[in-house]
C-alpha positions in Angstrom: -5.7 -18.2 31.3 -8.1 -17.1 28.5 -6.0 -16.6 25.8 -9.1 -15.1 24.0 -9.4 -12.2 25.9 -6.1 -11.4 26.1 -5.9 -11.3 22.9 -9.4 -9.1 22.3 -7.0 -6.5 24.7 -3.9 -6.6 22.2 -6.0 -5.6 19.4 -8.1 -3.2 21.0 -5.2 -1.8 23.1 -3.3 -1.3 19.3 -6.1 0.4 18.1 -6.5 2.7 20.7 -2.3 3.4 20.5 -3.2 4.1 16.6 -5.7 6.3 16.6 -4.7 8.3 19.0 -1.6 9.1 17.7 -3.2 9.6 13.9 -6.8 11.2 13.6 -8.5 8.8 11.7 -8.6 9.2 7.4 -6.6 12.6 7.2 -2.6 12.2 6.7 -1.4 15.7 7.7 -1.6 17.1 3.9 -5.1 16.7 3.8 -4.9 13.3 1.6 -7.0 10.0 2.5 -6.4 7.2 3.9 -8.2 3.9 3.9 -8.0 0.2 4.1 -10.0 -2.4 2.2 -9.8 -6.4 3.4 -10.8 -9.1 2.2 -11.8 -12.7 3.2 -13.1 -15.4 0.9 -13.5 -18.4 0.2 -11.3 -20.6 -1.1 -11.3 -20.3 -4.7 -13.5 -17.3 -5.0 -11.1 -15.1 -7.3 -10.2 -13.0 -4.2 -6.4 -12.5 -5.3 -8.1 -11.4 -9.0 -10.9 -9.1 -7.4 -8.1 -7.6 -5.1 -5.8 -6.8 -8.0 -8.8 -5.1 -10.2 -9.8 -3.3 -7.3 -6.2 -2.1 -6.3 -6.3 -0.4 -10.1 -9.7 1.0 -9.8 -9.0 2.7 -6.4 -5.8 3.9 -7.7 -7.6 5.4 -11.1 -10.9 6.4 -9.0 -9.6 7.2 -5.2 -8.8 9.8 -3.5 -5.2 11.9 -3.6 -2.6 9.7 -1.5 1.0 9.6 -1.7 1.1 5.8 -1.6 0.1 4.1 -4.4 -2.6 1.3 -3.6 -0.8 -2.4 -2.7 -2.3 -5.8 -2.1 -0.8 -7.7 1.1 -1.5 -11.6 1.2 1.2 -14.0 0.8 3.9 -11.1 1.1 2.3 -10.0 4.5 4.5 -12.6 5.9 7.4 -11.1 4.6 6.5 -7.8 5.3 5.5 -9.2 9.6 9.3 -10.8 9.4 11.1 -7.6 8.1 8.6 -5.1 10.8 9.3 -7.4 13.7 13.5 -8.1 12.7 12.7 -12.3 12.4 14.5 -14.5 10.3 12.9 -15.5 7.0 12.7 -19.1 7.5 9.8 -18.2 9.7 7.6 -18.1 6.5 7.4 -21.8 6.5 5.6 -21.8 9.9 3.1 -19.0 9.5 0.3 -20.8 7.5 -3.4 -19.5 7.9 -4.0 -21.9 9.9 -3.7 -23.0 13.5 -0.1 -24.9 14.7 -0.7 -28.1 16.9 0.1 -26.9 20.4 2.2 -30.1 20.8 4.4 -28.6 17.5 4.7 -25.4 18.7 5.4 -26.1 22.2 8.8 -28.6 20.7 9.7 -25.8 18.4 10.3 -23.2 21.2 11.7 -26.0 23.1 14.3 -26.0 20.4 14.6 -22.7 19.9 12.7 -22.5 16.5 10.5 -19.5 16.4 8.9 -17.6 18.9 5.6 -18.8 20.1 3.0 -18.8 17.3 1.0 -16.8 19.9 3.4 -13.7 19.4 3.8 -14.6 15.5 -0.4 -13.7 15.2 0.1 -10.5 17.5 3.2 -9.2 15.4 1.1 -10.4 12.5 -1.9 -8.0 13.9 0.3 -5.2 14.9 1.6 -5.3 10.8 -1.5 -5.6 9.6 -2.8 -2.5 12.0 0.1 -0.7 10.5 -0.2 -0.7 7.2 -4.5 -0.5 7.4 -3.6 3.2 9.5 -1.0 3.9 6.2 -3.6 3.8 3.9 -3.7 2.9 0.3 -3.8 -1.0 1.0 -5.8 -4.2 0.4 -5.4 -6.8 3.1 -6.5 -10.4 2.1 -7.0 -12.5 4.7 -5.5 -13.6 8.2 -8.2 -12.3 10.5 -7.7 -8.4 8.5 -11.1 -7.5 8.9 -11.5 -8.8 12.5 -8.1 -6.7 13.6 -8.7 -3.7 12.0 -12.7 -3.4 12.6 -12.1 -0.7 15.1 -10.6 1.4 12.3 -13.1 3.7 11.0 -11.6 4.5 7.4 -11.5 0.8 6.3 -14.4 -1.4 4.4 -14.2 -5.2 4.9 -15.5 -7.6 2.5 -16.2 -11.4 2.1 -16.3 -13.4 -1.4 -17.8 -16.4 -1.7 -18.9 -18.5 -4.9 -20.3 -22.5 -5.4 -18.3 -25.3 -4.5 -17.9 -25.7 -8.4 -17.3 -22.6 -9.4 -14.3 -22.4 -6.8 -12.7 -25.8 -8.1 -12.9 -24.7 -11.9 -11.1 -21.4 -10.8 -8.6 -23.0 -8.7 -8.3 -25.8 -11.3 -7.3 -22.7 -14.0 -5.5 -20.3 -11.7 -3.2 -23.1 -10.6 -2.9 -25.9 -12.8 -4.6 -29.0 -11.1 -7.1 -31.3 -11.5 -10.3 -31.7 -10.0 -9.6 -33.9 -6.9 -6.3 -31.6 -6.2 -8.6 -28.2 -6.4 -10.8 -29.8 -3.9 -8.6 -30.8 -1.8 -6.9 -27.6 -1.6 -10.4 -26.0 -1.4 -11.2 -27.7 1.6 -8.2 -27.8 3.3 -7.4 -24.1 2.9 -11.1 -23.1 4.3 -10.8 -25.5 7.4 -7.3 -23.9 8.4 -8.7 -20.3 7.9 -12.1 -21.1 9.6 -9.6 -22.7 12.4 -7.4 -19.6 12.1 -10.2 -17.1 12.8 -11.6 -19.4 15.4 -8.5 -20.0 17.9 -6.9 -16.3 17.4 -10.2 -14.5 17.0 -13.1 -16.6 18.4 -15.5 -15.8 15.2 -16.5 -18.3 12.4 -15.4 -16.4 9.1 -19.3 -17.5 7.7 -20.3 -14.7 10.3 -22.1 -12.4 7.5 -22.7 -9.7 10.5 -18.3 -9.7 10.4 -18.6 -7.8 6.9 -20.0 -4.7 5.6 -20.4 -6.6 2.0 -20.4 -10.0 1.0 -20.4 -11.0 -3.1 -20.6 -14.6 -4.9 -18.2 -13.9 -7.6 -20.2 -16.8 -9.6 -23.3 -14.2 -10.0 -21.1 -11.1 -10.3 -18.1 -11.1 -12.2 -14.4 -10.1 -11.2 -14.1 -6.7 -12.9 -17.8 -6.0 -11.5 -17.0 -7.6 -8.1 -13.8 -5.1 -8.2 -16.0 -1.8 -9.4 -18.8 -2.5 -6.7 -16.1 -2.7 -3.3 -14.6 0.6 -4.9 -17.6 2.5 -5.1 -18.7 1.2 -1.4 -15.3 2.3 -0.4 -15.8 5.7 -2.4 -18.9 6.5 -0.8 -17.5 5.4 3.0 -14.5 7.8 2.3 -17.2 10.6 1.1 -19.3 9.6 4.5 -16.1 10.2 6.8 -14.6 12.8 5.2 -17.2 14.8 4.3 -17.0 16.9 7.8 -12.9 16.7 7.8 -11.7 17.9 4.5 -12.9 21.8 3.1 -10.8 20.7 0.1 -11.6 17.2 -0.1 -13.7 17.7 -3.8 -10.5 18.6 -4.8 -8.2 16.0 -3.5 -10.9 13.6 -4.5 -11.8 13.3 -8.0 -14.4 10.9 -7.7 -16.4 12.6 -5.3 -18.3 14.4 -7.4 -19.7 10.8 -9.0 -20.9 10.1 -5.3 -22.8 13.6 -4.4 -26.2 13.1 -3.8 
């Protein structure tokens, strides 16, 4: 069986469920709603950039009753509370691939659920919260599961091999040989990741509407540039949608042409 396909069909079939139940970028009191994610590099300031850009959309963005949230390590908790599974479950959803000989002994055993439905229930949240609006998904394929979704951007960040180790060396308190050992095993298990549950190599530039080295533009800037791209895509969609959107929108007026 190709579990590729099949699993092509889950997204797409999600997609299809979500927009036809919610037209896309309008909530039903005429606020927006849109979806930023972001994949990166290890060690490219991505949880930094995400955090700046959470406040600038929040200060800049349009009118939304949610205020805007950044999902990354806490998706996991948030796929275990949508989907009713136990919170040990954390331990064996990494961003990266389990061994099919470890996951076939754990459902032997009882232990979770088949990693396969883990990455679909992790799709399905992820789809979820993108169709909310107001949200910054980092990592985990977000881009790749929620590209059918017109009101989102997606975004890569990359930066030099050194630059990454000196920011992983600050951020978390290791030395040299640590950071790059981290570095390199966190990129193999995400370029795994996207490869066995997506079938695309997260170096794919055509994957993103943007991609920044956060070693020639700096955090607050890398933050300030995906906002405005997201600003102007909002404008772009909305535009047609929203009599009142000028209104509901306070930076639009920076973005008329």
């Amino acid at each position: 069986m190709n579990t590729q396909i099949g699993f092509e069909k889950c997204v797409s079939y999600l997609n299809s469920q979500l927009l036809a139940d919610n037209p896309p970028n309008l909530i039903a009191d005429n606020t927006v709603r849109f979806a930023i994610t972001i994949s990166r590099q290890s060690g490219s300031g991505a949880h930094v950039v995400a955090e700046k850009l959470a406040e600038y959309m929040q200060l800049h963005g349009p009118h939304s009753q949610l205020p805007w949230a950044v999902f990354d390590r806490n998706l996991v908790e948030q796929v275990l509370e949508d989907h009713h599974l136990p919170s040990y479950l954390h331990r064996v959803m990494p961003e990266d691939r389990v061994s099919d000989l470890t996951d076939m002994l754990h459902q032997m055993f009882g232990l979770h659920p088949p990693f396969w439905t883990l990455v679909h229930q992790t799709v399905e949240t992820m789809l979820r919260l993108a169709q909310q609006g107001s949200v910054i998904l980092i990592g985990r394929g977000a881009n790749l599961a929620t590209r059918h979704l017109p009101q989102s951007l997606h975004v890569r960040l990359v930066a030099p091999l050194e630059k990454r180790i000196t920011h992983t060396q600050e951020r978390n308190g290791l030395g040299r040989k640590a950071a790059l050992e981290r570095i390199q095993r966190e990129d193999l298990g995400r370029q795994r990741y996207l490869k066995k549950y997506f079938g695309k190599d997260p170096e794919d530039p055509l994957l993103y509407d943007l991609i920044i080295n956060t070693d020639a533009v700096p955090y607050d800037e890398a933050a300030t540039l995906i906002g405005t791209a997201a600003l102007r895509k909002i404008k772009e969609d909305c535009h047609h949608a929203a009599p009142r959107f000028g209104e509901a929108f306070p930076a639009y007026a920076l973005l008329a042409e």
